[in-house]
N, C-alpha and C positions, 0 to 999 in steps of 0.2 A: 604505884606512882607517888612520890612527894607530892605534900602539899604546897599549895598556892603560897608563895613569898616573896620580899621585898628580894630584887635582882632575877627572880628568875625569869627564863626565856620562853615563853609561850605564844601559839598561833590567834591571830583574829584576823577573820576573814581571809584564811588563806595566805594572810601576811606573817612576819613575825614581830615581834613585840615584845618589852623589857618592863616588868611589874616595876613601878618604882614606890607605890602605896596599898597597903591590906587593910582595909577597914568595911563598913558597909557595903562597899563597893571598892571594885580593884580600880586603882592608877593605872594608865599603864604610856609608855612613851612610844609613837611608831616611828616609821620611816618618815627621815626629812623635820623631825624633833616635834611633830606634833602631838599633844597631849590628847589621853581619851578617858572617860571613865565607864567601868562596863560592870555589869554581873558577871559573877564566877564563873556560870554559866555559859558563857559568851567566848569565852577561852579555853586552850586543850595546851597541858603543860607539856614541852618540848626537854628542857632540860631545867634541874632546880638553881640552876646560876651558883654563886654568882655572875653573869655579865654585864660590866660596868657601859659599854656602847654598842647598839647595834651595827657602829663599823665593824668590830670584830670575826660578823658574821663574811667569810670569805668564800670566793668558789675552791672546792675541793679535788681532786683528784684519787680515785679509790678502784677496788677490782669488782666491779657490780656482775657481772657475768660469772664469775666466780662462785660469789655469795650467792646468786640466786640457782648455781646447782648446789651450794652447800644445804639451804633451804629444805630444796625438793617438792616444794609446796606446802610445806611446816607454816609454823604461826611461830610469831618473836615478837618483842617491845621493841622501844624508841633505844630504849640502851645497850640491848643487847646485837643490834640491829648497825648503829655508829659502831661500834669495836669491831663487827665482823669485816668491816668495808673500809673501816678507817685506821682502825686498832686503839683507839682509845674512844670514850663517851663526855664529848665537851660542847659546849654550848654551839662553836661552830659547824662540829661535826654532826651533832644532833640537827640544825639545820640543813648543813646537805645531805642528809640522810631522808629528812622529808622531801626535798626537793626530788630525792628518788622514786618517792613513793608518789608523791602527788603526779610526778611526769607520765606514770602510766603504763609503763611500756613490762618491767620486769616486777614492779610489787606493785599492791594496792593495801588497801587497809587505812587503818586508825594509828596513831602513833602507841596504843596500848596492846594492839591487834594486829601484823605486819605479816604480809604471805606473801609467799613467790607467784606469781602466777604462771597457768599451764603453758608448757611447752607449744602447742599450738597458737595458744591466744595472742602468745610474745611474738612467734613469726609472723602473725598475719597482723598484730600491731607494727612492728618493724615496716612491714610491706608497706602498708598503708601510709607510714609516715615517709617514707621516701618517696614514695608518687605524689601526696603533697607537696612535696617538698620539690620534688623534680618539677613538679606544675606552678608550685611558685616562682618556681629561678625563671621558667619558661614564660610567667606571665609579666615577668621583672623584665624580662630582654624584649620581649612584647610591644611592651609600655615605650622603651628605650628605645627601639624604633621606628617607633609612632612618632615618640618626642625629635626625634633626627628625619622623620619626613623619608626615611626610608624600610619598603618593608618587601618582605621573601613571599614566594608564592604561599605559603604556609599560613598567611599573614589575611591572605582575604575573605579565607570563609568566617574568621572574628567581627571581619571586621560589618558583614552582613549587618550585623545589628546597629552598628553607625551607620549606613546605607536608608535602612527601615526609618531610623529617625529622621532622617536627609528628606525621607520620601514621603512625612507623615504616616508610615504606617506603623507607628509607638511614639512613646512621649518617655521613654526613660533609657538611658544607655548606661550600664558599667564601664562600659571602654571611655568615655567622655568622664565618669565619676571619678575615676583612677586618675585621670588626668586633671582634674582639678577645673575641667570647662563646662560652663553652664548648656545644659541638655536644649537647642534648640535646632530646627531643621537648618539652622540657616551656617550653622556652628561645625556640626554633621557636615555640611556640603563642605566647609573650608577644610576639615580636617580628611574628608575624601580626598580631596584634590591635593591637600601639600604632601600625603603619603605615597599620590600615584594610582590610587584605587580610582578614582574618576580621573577621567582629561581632563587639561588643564578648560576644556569650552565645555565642559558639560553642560546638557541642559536640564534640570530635573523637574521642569514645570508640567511635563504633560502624564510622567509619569505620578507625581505627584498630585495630581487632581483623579490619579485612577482612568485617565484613559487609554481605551482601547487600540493600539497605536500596529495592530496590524490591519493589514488590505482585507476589506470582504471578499471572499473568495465564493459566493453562490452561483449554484448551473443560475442560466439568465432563458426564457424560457423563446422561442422564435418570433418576432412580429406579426401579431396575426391578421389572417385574413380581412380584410373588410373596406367600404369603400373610402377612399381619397378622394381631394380636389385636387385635382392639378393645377397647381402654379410655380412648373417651373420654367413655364415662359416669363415668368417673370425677374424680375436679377434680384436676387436677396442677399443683401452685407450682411455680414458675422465683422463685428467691428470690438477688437481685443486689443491689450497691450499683447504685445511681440510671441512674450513666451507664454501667452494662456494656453492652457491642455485639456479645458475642459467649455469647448464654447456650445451654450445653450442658450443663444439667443440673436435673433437676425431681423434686420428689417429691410423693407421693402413698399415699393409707391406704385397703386395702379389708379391712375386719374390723382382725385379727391382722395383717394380712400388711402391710409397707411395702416398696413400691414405691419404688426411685431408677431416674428414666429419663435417660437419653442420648443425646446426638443421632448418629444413626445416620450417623455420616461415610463407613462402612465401606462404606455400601451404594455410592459410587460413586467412593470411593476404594481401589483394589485394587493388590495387593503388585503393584512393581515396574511399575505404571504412571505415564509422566512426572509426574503429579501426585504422587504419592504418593512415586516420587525425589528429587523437589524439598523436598515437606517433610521427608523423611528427611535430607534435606542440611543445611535450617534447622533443624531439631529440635523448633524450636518457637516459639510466639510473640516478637516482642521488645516488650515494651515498656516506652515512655519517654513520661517527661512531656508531651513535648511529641506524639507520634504511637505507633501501634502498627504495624509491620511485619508482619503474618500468613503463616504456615506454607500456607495455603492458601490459594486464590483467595476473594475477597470473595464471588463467588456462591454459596459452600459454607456458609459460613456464614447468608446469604440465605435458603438453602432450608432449611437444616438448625436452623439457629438455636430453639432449644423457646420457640415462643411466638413466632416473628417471621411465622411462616405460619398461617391458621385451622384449619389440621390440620398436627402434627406426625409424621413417622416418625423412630423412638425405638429403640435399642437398654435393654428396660428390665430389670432386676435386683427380683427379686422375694423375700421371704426374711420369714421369720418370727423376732424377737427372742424367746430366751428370758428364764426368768426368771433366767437368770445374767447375761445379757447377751451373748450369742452371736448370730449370725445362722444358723439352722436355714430346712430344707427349700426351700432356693435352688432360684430356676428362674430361666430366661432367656429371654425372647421379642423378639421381634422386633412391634414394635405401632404403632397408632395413637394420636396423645393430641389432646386439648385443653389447650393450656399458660393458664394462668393468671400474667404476670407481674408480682411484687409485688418490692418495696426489704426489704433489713433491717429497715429502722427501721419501717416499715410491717407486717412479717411479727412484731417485736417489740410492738408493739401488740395482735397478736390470738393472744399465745400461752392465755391463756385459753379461747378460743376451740375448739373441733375443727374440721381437724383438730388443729392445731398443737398444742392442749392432749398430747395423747395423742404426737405425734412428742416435744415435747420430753420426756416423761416417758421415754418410751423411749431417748432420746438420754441422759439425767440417768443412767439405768442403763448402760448400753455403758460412758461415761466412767468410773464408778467403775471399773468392770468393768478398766481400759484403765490408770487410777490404780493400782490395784489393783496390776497388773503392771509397773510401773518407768514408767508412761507421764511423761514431762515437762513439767509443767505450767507452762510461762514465757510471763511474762506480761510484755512488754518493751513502751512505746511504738512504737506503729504512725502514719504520717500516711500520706496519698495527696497527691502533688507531681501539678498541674497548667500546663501550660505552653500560652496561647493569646495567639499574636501576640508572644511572648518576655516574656510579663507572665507572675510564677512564682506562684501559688498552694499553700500547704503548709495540707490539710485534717487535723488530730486524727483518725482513726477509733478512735469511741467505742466500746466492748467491748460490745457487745448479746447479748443469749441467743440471740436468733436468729441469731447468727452461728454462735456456738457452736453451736446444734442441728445445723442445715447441716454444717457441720464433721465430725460426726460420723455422722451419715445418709452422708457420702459416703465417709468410713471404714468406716462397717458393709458398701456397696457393694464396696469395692476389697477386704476381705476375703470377702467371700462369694463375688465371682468368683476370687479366688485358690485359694479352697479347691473349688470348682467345679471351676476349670482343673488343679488338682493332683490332686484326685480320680479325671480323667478321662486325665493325661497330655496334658493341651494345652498343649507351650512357650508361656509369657508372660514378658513381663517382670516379676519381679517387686523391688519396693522394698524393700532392705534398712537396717538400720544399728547397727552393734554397738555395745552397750552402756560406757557412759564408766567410766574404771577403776574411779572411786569412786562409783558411786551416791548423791543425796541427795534430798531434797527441800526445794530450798530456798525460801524463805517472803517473802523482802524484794525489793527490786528489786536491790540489790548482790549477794545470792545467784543472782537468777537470772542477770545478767549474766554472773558466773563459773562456773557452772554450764555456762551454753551454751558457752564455750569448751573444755569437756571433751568434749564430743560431736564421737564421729567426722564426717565426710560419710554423707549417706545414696548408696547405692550401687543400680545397675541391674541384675541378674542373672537370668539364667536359675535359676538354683537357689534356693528357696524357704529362708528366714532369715528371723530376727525379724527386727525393726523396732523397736528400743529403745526409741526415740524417742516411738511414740505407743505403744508395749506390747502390739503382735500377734506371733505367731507366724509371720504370715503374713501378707503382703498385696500386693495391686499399682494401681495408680496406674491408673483407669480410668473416670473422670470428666468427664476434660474432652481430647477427642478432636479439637476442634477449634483445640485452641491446643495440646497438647502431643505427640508424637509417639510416643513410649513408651505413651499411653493410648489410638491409632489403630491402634498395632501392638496389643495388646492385643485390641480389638476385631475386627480381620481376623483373626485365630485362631479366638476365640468364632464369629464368624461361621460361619467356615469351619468347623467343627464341628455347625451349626446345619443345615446344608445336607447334611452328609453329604459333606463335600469333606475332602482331606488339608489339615491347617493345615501351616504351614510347619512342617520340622524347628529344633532346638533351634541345629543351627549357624547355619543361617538366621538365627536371630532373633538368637540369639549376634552376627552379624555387624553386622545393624541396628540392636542399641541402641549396641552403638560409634561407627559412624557416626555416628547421631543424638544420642549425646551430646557430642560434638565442637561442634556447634551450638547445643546445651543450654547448655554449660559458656560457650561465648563469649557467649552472649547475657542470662546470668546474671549474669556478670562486669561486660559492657556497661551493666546495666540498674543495677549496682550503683556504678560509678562515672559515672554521667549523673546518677543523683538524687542525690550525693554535688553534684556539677557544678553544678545547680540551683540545690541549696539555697545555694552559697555565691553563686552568682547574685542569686537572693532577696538573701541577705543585704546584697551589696553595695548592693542598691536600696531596702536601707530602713536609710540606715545610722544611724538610732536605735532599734534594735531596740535589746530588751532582756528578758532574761527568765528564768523559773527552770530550772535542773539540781539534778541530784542527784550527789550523788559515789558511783559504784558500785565504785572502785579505790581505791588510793592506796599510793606508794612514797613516802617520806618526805616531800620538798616535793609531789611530781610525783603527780598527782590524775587521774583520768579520770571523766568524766562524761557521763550523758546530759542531753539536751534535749528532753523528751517533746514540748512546743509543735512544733519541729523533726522530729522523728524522726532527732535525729544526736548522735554521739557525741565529745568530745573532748576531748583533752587541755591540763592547763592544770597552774598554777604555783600551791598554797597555803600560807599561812603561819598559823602559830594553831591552833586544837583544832576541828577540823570531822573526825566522824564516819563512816564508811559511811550511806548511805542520809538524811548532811544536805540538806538544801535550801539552796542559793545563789544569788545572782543573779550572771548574767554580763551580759557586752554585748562585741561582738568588737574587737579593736584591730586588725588587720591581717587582710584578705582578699585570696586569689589564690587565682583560678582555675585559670589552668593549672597550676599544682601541685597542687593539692583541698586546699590547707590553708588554716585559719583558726585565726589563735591568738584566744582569750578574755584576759579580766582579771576578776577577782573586783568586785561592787562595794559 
């Protein structure tokens, strides 16, 4: 090889490059006219030049397949190597003569050192580069139908890994990188949907918390033996909206005395039995617009259900209202009922009526009673979201007395066996929740809205605390056993006290409602961002909706409102003199789902 000189053409880094200075160190010029100065060392001479520009340097056309059976697997130089493939040895052709050798496939080597390589290694390079290359074209038309929101069955096992991100189960996607979109579930969910891979309602909020979203299917073991009271001479309401499926809980009036019964879950659901694990795991019911997930197997409630069988067995609570408004001389039996099932709306119609005249009188007293004591009386808009075939329905529920009686008959319950269970030292769970710093009673719907955000969480504990919230001293959540898990543990205590058996100790139960509130909290969560999900569902299908809010907020432009029609809250932009608790009309300008937001406009 020639030495190192002004013009010649030599590699660095793979590049090529034109000596333009020999002294101490080389000059040399690269691509794009940029200057560099290097050791000798640092360069491998290509050809002695001279070449006056590396434009000169041009792609070639030559017989490479040829030359490398001429080879045979021989060694050559850089010069002899250009004349074989080019027929002459000049600064351009000595560049594409490397460009042969660096590429891989038929030579390898040093430009002083150049071998054909073997027959085998070259086909199975070839292969290789074509399946690359067929997997690029294939990852390019990919891409291209992502980007066009159209995609081939072929198309969705890819696309799994946008799903998992969609789902929180990873935090990083290639298919979203390729495309230039920032890696979030919420991003994931939009690009499921414009491709077709989700419906256009998908909900991915229950999957996305990791819940369990099939039916428990455990054998359910027979009712057993043992004694009852009989009171189905007496008439016991199961007092439900319309389409309840799962009623665990009935009352009923002999004299004085008001009866709240319960469906007896306990009797063959028993601590630490696979059943009774599994609901401990779910905590409790889930439900969504569109389905209900149950804590238990369908046949549990089947049997137990108050009023779905001609005779119910009932865990029923029995107690005498003072004239303070106390629940006195609590007893607990284990019985037989006749269920009577009636609606709200129906059960409000016969409060005139006995018994309902006399429950609600007695319920009018507790409340005060309950008032009295810091209970909180907010009164926020309520709807029930129905989802059948992905057609959204948002039901008003209108404020009845007879809801409100219910209400409170199941309060007087949950306190009378808390004070029962504390009497006797039987760990329960019981409901707490401390009181908000400032006390009020506020009176308007913007009061109450602010009000509610000063309240703690209500809390699960083994240790007996008020309950700010509705203004007991004491109480525990033991009603509805069939959808909540805290009011099943509950009951396997009471039980197991009834029988003359050890209830579980306090660490025990201790142990359970954590567990089970683990399940609780996700399926709350779930239930709370699915009808958020819905409603903007809804919305986007009736996109002339239009209708009144109230402004319960406001920071100077920046307004919060509710949508009583809706049962939803949010945030919007006003300008002008609009008050707490005005009426406005909105209509939404921008809905997105996978985000759960929806901006308003004033109209």
């Amino acid at each position: 090889m020639s030495k190192l000189t002004t013009g010649a053409l030599v590699l660095y880094k793979i590049r090529p490059a034109r000596i333009t200075e020999v002294s101490d160190k080389i000059s040399l010029e690269l691509e794009g006219g940029k200057a560099k100065r290097v050791r000798d060392k640092d360069v491998v001479l290509l050809h002695p030049g001279p070449i006056s520009s590396l434009n000169q340097l041009t792609a070639l056309e030559g017989d490479v397949r040829e030359t490398w059976e001429l080879l045979e697997e021989g060694s050559t130089e850089i010069g002899e190597f250009s004349e074989l493939i080019y027929g002459e040895y000049t600064p351009a052709t000595a560049w594409a003569a490397w460009q042969l050798i660096a590429e891989g496939i038929y030579f390898e080597g040093q430009p002083h050192a150049i071998t054909a390589r073997p027959a085998d290694l070259v086909e199975a390079e070839i292969a290789s580069r074509e399946k690359k290359a067929a997997e690029a074209q294939a990852w390019s038309e990919f891409l291209k139908r992502l980007e066009q929101g159209s995609i081939i069955d072929e198309d969705r096992k890819a696309l799994g890994e946008v799903e998992q991100l969609a789902l929180n189960g990873r935090t990083q996607s290639r298919i979203l990188q390729a495309l230039g979109i920032q890696e979030t579930p919420v991003n994931a969910h939009r690009l499921l949907v414009r491709t077709g891979y989700w419906k256009p309602n998908e909900n991915p909020y229950p999957r996305r918390a990791g819940i369990d979203m099939s039916q428990p299917a455990h054998a359910v073991a027979p009712l057993p033996e043992e004694s009852r009271r009989d009171l189905t001479g007496l008439t016991a309401y199961a007092i439900d909206d319309e389409d309840n499926q799962d009623p665990d809980d009935a009352i009923s009036l002999d004299g004085e005395r008001i009866w709240v019964h319960v469906a007896d879950v306990a009797s063959v659901v028993t601590p630490d039995s696979s059943i009774d694990r599994e609901a401990r795991a779910r905590g409790a019911n889930l439900y969504l617009p569109d389905r209900v997930v149950t804590m238990l197997p369908q046949v549990v409630t089947d049997q137990f259900g108050l009023g779905l069988q001609s005779r119910s067995p009932a865990l029923s609570i029995g107690f005498i209202l003072s004239e303070d408004g106390e629940p006195q001389d609590v007893e607990i039996a284990l019985t037989w009922l006749k269920v009577q099932r009636i609606s709200y709306a129906a059960a409000d119609q016969r409060l005139h009526e006995k018994p309902f005249d006399e429950l609600f009188a007695k319920s009018r007293i507790y409340r005060e009673r309950r008032l009295a004591a810091g209970a909180a009386s907010i009164q926020l808009p309520e709807v029930k979201l129905k989802v059948r075939d992905d057609v959204v329905e948002i039901l008003p529920l209108p404020r009845l007395e007879s809801r409100e009686m219910v209400t409170d008959l199941m309060l007087m319950a949950g306190e009378a066996i808390a004070r029962y269970c504390q009497e006797r030292d039987i760990p329960i769970p019981y409901a707490t929740q401390a009181p908000p710093d400032e006390p009020t009673i506020p009176e308007d719907l913007a009061g109450m809205y602010a009000y509610r955000r000063y309240f703690k969480p209500t809390q699960i504990k083994t240790q007996s605390e008020p309950h700010a919230g509705l203004g007991l001293s004491v109480y525990s959540r033991t009603t509805s056993p069939l959808r909540r898990y805290s009011d099943l543990l509950t009951h396997q205590q009471v039980r197991a006290h009834l029988s003359d058996q050890a209830p579980l100790d306090i660490h025990a139960v201790s142990e359970r409602i954590a567990e089970s509130e683990i399940g609780s909290m996700a399926n709350r969560k779930t239930e709370r961002l699915s009808n958020n999900h819905w409603r903007l569902i809804y919305l986007r299908d009736h996109p002339d909706w239009q209708g009144e809010a109230v402004v319960v907020a406001r920071d100077g432009e920046r307004a919060t409102i509710l949508i009583p029609e809706l049962g939803m809250e949010a945030k919007l932009r006003i300008r002008g003199q609009v008050a707490l608790n005005d009426t406005i009309r909105v209509k939404p300008r921008e809905i997105d789902p996978p985000d759960l937001a929806c901006y308003f406009r004033v109209l």
